[in-house]
CHARMM-style PDB file with segment names, atoms N, HN, CA, C and O in Angstrom:
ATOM      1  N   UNK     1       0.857  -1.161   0.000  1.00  0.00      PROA
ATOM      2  CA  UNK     1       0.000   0.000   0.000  1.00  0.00      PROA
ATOM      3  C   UNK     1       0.905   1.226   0.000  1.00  0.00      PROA
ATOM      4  O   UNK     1       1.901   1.219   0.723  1.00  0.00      PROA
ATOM      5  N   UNK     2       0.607   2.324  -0.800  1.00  0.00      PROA
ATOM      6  HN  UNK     2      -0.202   2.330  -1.387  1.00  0.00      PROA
ATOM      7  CA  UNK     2       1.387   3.209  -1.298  1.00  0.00      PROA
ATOM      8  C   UNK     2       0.857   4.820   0.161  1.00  0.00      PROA
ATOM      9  O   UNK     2      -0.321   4.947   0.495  1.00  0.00      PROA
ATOM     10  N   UNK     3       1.608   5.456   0.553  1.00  0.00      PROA
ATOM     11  HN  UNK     3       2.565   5.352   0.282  1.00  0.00      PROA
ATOM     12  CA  UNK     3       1.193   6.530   0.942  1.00  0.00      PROA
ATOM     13  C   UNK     3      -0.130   7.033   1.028  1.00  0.00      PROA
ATOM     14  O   UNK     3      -0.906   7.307   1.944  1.00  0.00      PROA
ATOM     15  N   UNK     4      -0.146   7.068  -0.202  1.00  0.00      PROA
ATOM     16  HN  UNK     4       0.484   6.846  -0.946  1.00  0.00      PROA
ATOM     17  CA  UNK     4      -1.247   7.965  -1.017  1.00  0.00      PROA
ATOM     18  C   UNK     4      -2.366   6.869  -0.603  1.00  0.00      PROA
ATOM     19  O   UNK     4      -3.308   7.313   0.054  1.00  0.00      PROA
ATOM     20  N   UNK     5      -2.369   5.747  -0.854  1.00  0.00      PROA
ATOM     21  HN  UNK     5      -1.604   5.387  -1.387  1.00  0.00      PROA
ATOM     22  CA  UNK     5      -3.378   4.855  -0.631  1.00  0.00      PROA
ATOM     23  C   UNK     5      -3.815   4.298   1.036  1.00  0.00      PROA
ATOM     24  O   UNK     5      -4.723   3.576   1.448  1.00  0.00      PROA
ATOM     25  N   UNK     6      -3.068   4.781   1.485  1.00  0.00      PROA
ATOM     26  HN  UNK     6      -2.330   5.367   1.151  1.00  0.00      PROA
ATOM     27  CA  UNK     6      -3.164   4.706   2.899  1.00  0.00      PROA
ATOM     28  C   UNK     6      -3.786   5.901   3.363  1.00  0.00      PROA
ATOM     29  O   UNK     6      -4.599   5.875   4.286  1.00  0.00      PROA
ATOM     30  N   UNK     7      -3.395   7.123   2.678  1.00  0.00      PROA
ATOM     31  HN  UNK     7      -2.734   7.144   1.928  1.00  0.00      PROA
ATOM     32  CA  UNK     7      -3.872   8.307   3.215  1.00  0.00      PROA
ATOM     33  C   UNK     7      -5.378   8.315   2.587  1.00  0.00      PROA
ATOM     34  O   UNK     7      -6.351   8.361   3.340  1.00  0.00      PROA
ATOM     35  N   UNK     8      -5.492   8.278   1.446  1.00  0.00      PROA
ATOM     36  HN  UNK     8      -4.701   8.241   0.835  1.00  0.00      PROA
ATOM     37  CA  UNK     8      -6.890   8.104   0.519  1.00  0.00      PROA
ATOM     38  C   UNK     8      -7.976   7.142   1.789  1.00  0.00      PROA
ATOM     39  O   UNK     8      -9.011   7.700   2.153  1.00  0.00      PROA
ATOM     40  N   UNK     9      -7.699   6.012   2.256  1.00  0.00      PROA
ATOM     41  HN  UNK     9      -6.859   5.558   1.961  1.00  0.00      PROA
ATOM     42  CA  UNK     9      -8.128   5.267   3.333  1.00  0.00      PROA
ATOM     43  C   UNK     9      -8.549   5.783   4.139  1.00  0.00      PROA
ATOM     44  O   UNK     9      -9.768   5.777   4.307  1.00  0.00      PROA
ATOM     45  N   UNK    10      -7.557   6.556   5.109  1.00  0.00      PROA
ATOM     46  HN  UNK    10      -6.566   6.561   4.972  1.00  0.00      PROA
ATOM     47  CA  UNK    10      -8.138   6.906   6.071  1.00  0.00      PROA
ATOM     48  C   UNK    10      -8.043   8.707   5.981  1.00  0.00      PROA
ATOM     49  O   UNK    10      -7.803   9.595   6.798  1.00  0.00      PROA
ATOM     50  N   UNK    11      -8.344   8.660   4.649  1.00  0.00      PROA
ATOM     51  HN  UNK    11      -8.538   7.939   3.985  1.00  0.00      PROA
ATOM     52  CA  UNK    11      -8.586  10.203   4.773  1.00  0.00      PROA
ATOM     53  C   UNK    11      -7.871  11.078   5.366  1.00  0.00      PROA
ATOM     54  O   UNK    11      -8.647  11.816   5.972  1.00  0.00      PROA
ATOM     55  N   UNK    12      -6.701  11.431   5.538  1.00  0.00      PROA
ATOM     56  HN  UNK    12      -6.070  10.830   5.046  1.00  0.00      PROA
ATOM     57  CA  UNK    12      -5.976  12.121   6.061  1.00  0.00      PROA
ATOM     58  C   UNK    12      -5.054  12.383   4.502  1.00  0.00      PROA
ATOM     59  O   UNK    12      -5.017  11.746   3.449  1.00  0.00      PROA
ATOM     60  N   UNK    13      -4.228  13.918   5.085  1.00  0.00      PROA
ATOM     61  HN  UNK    13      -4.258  14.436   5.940  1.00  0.00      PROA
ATOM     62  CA  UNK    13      -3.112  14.673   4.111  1.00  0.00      PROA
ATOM     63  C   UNK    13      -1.906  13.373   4.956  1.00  0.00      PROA
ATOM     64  O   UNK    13      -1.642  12.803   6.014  1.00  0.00      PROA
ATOM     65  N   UNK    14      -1.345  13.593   2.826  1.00  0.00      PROA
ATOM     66  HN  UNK    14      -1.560  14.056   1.966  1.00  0.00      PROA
ATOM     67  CA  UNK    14       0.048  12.808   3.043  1.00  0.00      PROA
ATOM     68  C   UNK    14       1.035  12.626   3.996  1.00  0.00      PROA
ATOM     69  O   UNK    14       1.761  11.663   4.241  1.00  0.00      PROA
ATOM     70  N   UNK    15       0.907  13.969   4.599  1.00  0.00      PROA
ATOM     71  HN  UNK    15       0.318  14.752   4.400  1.00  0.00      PROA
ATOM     72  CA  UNK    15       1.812  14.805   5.772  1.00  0.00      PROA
ATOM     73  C   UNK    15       1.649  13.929   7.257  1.00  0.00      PROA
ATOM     74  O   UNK    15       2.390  13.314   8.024  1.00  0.00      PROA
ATOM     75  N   UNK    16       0.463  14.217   7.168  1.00  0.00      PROA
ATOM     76  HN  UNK    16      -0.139  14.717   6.544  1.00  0.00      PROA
ATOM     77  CA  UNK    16      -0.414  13.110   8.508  1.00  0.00      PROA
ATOM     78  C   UNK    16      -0.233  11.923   8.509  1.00  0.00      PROA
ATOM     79  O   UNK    16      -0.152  11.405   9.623  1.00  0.00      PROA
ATOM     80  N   UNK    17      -0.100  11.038   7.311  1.00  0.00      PROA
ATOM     81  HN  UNK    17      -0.165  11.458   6.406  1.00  0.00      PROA
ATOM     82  CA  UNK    17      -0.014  10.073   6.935  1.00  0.00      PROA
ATOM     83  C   UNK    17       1.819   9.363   7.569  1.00  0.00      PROA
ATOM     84  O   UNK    17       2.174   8.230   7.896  1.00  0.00      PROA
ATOM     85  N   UNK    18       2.407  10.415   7.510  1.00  0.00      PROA
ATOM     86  HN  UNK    18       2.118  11.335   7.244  1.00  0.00      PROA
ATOM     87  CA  UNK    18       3.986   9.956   7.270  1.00  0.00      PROA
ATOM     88  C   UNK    18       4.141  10.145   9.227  1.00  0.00      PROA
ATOM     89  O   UNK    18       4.583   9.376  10.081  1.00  0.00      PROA
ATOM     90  N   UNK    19       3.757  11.033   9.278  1.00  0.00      PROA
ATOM     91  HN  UNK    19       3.399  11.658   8.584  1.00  0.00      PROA
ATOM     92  CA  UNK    19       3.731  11.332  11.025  1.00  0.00      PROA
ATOM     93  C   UNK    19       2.815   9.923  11.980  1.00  0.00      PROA
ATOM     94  O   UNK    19       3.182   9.246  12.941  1.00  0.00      PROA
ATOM     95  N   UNK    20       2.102   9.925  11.535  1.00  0.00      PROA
ATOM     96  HN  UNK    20       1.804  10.475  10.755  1.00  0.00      PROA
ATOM     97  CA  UNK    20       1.569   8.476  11.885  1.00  0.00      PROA
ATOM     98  C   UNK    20       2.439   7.547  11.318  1.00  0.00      PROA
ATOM     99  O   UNK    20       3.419   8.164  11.735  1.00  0.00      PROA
ATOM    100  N   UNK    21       2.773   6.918  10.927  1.00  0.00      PROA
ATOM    101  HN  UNK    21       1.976   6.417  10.587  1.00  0.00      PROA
ATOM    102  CA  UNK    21       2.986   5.642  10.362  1.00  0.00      PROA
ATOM    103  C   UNK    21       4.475   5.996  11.458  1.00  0.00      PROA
ATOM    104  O   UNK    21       4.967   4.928  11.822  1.00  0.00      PROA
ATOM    105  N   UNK    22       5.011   6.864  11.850  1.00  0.00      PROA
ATOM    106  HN  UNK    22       4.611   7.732  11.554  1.00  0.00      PROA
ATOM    107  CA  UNK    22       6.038   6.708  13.116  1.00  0.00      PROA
ATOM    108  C   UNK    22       6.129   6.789  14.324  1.00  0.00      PROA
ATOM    109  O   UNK    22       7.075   6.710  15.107  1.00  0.00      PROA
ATOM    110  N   UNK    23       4.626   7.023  14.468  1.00  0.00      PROA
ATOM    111  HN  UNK    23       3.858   7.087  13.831  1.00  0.00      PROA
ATOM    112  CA  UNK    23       4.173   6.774  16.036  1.00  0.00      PROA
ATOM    113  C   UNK    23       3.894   5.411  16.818  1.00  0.00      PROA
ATOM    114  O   UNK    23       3.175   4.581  16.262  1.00  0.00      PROA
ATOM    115  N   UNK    24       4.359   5.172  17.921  1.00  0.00      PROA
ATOM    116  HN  UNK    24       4.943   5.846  18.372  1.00  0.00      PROA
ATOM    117  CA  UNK    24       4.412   4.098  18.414  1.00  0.00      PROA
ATOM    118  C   UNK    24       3.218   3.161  18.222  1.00  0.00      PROA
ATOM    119  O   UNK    24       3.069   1.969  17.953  1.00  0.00      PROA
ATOM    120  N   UNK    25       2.279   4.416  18.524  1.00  0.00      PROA
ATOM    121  HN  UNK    25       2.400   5.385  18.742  1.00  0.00      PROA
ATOM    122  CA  UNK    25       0.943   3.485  18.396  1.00  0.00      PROA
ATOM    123  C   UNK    25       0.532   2.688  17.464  1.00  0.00      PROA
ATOM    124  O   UNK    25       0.010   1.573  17.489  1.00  0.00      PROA
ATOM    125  N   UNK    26       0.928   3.624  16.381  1.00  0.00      PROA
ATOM    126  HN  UNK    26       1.352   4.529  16.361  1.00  0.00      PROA
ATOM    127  CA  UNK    26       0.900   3.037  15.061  1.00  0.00      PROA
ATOM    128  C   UNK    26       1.661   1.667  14.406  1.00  0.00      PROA
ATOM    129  O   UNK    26       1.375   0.598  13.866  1.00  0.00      PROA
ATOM    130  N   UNK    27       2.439   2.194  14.694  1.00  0.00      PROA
ATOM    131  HN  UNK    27       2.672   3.062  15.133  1.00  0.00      PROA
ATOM    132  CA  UNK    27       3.896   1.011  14.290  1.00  0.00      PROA
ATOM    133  C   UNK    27       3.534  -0.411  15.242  1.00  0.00      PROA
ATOM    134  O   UNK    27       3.150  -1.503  14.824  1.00  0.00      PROA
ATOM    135  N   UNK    28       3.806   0.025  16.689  1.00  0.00      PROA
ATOM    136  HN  UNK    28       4.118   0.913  17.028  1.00  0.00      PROA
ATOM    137  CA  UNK    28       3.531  -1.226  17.639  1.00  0.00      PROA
ATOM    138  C   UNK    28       1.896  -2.451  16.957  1.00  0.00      PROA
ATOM    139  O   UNK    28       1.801  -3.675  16.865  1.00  0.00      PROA
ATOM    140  N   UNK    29       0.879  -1.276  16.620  1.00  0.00      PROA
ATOM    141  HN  UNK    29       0.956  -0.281  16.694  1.00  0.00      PROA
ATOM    142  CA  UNK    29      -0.442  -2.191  16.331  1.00  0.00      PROA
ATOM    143  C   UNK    29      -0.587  -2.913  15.185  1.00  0.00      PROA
ATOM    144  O   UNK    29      -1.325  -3.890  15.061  1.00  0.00      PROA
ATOM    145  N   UNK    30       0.371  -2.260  14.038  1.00  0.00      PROA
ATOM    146  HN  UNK    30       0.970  -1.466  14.139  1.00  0.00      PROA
ATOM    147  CA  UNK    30       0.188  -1.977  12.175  1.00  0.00      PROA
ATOM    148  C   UNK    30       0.936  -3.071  12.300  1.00  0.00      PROA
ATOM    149  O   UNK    30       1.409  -3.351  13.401  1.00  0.00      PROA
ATOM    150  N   UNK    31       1.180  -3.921  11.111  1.00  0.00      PROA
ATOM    151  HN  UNK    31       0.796  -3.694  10.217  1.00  0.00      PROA
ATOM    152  CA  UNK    31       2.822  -4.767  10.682  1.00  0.00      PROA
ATOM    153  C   UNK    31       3.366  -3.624   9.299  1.00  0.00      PROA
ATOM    154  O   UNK    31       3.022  -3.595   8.117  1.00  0.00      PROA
ATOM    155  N   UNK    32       4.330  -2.778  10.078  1.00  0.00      PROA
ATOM    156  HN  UNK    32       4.608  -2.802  11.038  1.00  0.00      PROA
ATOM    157  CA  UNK    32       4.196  -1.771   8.795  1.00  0.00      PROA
ATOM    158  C   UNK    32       5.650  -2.342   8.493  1.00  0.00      PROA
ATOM    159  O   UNK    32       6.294  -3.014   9.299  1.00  0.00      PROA
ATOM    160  N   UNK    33       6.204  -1.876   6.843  1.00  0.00      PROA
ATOM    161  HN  UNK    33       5.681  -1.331   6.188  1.00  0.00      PROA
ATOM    162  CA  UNK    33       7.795  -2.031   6.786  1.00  0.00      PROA
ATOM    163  C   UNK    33       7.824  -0.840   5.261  1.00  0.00      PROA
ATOM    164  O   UNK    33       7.061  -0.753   4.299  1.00  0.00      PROA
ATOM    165  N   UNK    34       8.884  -0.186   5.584  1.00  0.00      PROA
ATOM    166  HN  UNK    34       9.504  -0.257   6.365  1.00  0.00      PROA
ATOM    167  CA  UNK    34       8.858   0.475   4.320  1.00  0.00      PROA
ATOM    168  C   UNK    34       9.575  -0.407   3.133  1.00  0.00      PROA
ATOM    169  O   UNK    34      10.552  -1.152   3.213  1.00  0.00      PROA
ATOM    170  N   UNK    35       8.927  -0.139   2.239  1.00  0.00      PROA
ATOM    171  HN  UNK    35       8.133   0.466   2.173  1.00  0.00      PROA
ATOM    172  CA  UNK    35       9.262  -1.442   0.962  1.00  0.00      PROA
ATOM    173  C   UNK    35      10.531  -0.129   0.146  1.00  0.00      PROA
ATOM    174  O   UNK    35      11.733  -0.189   0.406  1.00  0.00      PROA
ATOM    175  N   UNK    36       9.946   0.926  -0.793  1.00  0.00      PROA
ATOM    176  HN  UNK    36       8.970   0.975  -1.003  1.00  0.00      PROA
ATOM    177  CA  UNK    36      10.438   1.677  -1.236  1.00  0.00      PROA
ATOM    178  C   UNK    36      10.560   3.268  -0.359  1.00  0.00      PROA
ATOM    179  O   UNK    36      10.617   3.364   0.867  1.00  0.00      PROA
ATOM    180  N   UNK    37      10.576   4.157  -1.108  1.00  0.00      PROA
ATOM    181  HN  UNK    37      10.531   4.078  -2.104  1.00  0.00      PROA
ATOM    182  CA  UNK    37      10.461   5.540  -0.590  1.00  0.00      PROA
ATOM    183  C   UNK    37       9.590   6.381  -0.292  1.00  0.00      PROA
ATOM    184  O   UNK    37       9.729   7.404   0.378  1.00  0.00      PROA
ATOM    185  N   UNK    38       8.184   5.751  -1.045  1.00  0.00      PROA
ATOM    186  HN  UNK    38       8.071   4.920  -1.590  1.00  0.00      PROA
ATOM    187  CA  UNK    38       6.335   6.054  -0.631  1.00  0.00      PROA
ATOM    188  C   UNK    38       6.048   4.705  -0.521  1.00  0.00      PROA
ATOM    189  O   UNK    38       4.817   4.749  -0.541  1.00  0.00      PROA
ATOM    190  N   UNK    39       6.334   3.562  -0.422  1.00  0.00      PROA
ATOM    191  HN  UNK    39       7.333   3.526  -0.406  1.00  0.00      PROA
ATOM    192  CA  UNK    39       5.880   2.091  -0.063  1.00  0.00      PROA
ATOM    193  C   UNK    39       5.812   1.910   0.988  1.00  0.00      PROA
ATOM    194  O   UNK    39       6.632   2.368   1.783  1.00  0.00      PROA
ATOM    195  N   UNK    40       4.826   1.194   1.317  1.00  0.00      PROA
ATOM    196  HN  UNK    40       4.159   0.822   0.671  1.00  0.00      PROA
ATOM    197  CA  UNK    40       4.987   0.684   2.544  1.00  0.00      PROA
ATOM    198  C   UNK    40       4.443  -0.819   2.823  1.00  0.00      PROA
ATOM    199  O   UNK    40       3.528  -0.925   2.007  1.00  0.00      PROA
ATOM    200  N   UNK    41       4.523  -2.046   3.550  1.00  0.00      PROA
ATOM    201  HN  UNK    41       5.266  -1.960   4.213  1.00  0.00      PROA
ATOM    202  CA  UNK    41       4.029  -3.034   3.421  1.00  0.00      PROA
ATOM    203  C   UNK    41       3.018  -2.994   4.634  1.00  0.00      PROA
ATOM    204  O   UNK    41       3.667  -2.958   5.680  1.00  0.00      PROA
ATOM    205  N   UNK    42       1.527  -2.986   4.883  1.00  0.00      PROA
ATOM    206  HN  UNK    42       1.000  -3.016   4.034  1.00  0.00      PROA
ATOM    207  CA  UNK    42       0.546  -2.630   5.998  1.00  0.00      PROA
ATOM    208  C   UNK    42      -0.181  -3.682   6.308  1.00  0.00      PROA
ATOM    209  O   UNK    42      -1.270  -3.481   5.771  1.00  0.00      PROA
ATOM    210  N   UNK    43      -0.206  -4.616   6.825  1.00  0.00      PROA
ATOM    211  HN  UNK    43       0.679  -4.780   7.261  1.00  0.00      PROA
ATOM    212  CA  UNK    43      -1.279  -5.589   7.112  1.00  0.00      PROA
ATOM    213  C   UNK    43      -2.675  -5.002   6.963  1.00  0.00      PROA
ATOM    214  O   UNK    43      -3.189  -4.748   8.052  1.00  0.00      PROA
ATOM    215  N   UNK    44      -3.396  -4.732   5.938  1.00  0.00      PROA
ATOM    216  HN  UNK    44      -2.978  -4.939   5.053  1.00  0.00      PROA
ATOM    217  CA  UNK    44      -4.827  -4.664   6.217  1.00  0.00      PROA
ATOM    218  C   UNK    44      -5.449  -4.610   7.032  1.00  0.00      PROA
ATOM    219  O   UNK    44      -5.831  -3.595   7.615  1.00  0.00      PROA
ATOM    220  N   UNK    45      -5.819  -6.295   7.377  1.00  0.00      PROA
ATOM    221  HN  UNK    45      -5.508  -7.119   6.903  1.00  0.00      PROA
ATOM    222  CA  UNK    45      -6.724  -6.420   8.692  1.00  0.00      PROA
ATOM    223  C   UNK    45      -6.277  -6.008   9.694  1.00  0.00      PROA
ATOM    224  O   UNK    45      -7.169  -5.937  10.539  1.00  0.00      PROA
ATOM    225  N   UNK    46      -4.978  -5.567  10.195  1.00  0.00      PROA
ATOM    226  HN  UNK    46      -4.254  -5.625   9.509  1.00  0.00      PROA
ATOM    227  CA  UNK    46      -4.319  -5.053  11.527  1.00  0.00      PROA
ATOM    228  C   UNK    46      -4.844  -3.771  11.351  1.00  0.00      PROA
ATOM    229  O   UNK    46      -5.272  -3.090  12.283  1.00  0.00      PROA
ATOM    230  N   UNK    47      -4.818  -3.342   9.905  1.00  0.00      PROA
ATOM    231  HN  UNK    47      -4.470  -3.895   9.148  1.00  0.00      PROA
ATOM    232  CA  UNK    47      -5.289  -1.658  10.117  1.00  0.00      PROA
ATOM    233  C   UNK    47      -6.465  -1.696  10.095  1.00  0.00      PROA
ATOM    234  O   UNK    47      -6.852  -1.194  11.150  1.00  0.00      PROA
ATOM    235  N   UNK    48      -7.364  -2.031   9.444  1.00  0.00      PROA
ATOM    236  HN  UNK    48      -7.050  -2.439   8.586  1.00  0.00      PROA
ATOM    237  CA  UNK    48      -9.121  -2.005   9.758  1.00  0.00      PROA
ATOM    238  C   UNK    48      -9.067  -2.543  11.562  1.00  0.00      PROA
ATOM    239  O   UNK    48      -9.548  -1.561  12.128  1.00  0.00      PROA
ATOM    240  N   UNK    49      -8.882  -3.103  12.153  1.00  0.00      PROA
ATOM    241  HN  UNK    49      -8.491  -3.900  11.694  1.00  0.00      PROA
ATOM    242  CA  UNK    49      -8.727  -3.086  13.384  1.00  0.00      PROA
ATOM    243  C   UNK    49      -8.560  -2.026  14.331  1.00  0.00      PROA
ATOM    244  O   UNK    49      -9.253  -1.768  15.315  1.00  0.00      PROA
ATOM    245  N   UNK    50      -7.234  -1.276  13.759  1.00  0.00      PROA
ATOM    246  HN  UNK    50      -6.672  -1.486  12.959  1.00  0.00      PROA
ATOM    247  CA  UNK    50      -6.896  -0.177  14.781  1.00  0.00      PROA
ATOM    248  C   UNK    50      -7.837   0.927  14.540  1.00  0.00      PROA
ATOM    249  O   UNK    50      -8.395   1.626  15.385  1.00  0.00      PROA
ATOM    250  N   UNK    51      -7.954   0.989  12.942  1.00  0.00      PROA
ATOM    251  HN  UNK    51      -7.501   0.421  12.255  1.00  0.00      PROA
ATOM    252  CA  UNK    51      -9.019   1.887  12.772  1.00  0.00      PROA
ATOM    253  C   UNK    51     -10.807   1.943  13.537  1.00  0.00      PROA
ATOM    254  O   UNK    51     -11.543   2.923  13.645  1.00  0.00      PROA
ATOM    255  N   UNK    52     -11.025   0.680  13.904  1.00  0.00      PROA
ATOM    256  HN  UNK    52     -10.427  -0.117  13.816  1.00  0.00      PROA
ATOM    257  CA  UNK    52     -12.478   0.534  14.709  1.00  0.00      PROA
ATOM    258  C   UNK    52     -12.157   1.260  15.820  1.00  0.00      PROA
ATOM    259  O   UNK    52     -12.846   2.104  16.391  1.00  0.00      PROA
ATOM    260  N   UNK    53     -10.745   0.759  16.163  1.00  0.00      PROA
ATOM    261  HN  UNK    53     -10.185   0.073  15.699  1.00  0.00      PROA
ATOM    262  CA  UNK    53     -10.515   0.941  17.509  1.00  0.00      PROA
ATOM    263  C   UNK    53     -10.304   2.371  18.051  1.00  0.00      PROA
ATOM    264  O   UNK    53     -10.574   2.782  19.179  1.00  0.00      PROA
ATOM    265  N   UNK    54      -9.834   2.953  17.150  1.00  0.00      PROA
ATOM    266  HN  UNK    54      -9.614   2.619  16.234  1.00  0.00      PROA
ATOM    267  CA  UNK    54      -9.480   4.359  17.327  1.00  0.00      PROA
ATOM    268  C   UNK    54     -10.928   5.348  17.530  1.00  0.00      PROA
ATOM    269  O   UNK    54     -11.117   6.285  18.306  1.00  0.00      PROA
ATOM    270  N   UNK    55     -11.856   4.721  16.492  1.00  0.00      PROA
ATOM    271  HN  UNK    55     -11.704   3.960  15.862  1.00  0.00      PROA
ATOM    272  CA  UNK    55     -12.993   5.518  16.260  1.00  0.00      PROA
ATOM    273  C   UNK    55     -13.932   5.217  17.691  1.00  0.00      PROA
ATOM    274  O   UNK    55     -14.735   5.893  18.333  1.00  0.00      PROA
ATOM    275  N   UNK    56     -13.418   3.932  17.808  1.00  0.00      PROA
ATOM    276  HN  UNK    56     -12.765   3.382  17.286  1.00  0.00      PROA
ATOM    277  CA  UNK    56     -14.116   3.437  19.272  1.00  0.00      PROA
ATOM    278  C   UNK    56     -13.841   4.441  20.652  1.00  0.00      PROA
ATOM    279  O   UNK    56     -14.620   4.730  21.560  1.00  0.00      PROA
ATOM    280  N   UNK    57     -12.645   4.780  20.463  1.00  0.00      PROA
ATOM    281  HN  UNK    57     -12.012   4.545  19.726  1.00  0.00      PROA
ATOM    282  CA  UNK    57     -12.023   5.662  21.710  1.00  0.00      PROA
ATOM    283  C   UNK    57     -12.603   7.023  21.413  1.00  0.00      PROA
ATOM    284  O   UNK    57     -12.755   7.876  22.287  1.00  0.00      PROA
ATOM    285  N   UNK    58     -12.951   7.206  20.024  1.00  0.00      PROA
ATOM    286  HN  UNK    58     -12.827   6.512  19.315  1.00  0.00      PROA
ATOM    287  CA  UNK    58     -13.627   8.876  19.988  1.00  0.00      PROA
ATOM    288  C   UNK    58     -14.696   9.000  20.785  1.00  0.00      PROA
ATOM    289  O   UNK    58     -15.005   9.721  21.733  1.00  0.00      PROA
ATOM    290  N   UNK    59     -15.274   7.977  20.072  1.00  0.00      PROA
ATOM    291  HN  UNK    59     -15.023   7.391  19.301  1.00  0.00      PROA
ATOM    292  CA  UNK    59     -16.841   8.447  20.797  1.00  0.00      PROA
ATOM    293  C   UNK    59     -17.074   7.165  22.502  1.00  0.00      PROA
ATOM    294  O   UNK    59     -18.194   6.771  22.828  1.00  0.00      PROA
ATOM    295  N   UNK    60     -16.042   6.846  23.131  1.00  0.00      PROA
ATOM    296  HN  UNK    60     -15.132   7.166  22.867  1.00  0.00      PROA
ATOM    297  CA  UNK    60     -15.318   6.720  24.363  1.00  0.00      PROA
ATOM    298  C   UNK    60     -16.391   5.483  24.609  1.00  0.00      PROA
ATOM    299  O   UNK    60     -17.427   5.561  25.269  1.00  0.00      PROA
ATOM    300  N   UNK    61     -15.969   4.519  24.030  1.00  0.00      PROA
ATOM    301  HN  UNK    61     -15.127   4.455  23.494  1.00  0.00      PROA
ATOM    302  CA  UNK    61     -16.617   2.960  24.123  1.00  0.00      PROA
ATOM    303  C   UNK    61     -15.092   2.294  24.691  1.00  0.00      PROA
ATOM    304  O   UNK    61     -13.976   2.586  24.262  1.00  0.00      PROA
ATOM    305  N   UNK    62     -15.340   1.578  25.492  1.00  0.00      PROA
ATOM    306  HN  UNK    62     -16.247   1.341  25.841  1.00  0.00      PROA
ATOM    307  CA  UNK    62     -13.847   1.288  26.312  1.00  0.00      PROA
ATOM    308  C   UNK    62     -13.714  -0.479  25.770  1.00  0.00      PROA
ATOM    309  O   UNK    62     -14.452  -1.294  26.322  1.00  0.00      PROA
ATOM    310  N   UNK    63     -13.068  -0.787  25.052  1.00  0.00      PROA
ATOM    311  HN  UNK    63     -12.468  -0.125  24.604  1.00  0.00      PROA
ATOM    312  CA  UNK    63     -13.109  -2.018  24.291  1.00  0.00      PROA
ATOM    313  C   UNK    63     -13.259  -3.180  24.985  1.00  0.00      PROA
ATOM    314  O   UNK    63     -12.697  -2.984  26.063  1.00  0.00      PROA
ATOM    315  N   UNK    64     -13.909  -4.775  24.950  1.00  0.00      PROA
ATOM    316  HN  UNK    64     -14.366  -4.934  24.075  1.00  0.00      PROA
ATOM    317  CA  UNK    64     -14.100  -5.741  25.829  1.00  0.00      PROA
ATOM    318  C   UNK    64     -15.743  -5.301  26.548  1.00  0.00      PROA
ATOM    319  O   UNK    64     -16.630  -6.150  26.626  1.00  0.00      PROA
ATOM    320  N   UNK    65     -15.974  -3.589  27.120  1.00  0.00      PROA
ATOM    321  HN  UNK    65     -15.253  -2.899  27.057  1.00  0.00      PROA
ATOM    322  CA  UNK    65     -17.302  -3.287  27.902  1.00  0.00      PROA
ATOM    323  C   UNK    65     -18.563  -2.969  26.664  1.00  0.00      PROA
ATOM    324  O   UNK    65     -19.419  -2.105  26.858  1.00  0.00      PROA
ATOM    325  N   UNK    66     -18.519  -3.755  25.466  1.00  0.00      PROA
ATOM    326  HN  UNK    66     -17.824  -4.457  25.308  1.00  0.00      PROA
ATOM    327  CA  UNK    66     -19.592  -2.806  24.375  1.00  0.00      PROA
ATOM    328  C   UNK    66     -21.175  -3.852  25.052  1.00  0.00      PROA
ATOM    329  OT1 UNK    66     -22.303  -3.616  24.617  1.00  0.00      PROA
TER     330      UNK     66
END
């Protein structure tokens, strides 16, 4: 999955995109690896995951209590 296609995903600028993908949170949950220089290799289902999960903490559903 390319930058752009990651960002297109979850809707965020490229910029956002690159700042995340080096945050712990990110990295520790994702199986990320950079392939090329906008490449990246992302487990999917790890990211549709974090992504529930994240949206879960917005609107403050505490995961395991739904």
């Amino acid at each position: 999955m390319t930058i752009r296609e990651l960002s297109d995903y979850l809707k965020l600028p490229t910029s956002s995109v690159y700042m995340l993908i080096k945050t712990e949170d990110f990295r520790g949950k994702i199986a990320t690896k950079e392939v090329g220089r906008k490449s990246w290799f992302i487990d999917e289902e790890r990211l549709e995951r974090w992504v529930v999960k994240q949206q879960a903490k917005k609107r403050g559903v505490i995961y395991g209590y739904m």
